[in-house]
Residue, then its C-alpha position, 0 to 999 in steps of 0.5 A: x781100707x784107708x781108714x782101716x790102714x791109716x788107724x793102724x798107724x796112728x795105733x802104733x805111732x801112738x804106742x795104743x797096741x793092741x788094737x781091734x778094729x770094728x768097720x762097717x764095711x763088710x767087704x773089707x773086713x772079709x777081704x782083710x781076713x781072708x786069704x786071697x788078694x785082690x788084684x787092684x790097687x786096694x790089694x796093695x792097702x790090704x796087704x800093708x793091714x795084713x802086714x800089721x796085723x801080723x807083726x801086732x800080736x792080738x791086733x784084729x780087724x771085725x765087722x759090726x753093723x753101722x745100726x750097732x755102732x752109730x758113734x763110730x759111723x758119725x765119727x766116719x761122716x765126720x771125717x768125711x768132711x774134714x779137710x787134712x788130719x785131725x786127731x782128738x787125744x782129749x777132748x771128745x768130738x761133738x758128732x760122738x758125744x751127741x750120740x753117745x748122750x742121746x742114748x744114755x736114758x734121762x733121769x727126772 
């Protein structure tokens, strides 16, 4: 739900509306999309997502299966092991590009 909120912001500081978020974590991506709120301080992050997807027209938020998306779920790892904030406007990160290549087909 943080990584969710926090690319939400970056979004719309960036001025990269609209936005459809794809996660992995289906639960999150259910309670998001749902009407109830949890009682817990995730409640309060899901509540601030609700507030941007509201007030960001065609903005979403959907699940889509880690085995679908592998770019996306090293990128997450990635972050995982990365101390502060790190942002790449330019330049591709290396976990994605050798994702991505190592599923484009060899030509001899």
């Amino acid at each position: 739900a943080v990584a969710i909120y926090r690319g939400h912001l970056f979004a719309k500081d960036s001025g990269l509306l609209p936005i459809c978020d794809e996660s992995d974590a289906q639960m999150v991506v259910n309670i998001i999309n749902s009407s109830s709120v949890p009682l817990s301080d995730v409640g309060l992050i899901i509540h601030d997502i609700r507030l941007f997807l509201v007030g960001s027209p065609g903005c979403c938020v959907t699940f889509v299966p880690r085995l679908v998306n592998l770019a996306a779920h090293g990128l997450a790892k990635f972050g995982l092991s990365i101390d502060g904030n790190l942002y790449c406007m330019e330049k591709c990160p290396p976990v994605v590009a050798q994702t991505v290549l190592g599923d484009c087909p060899r030509q001899a």
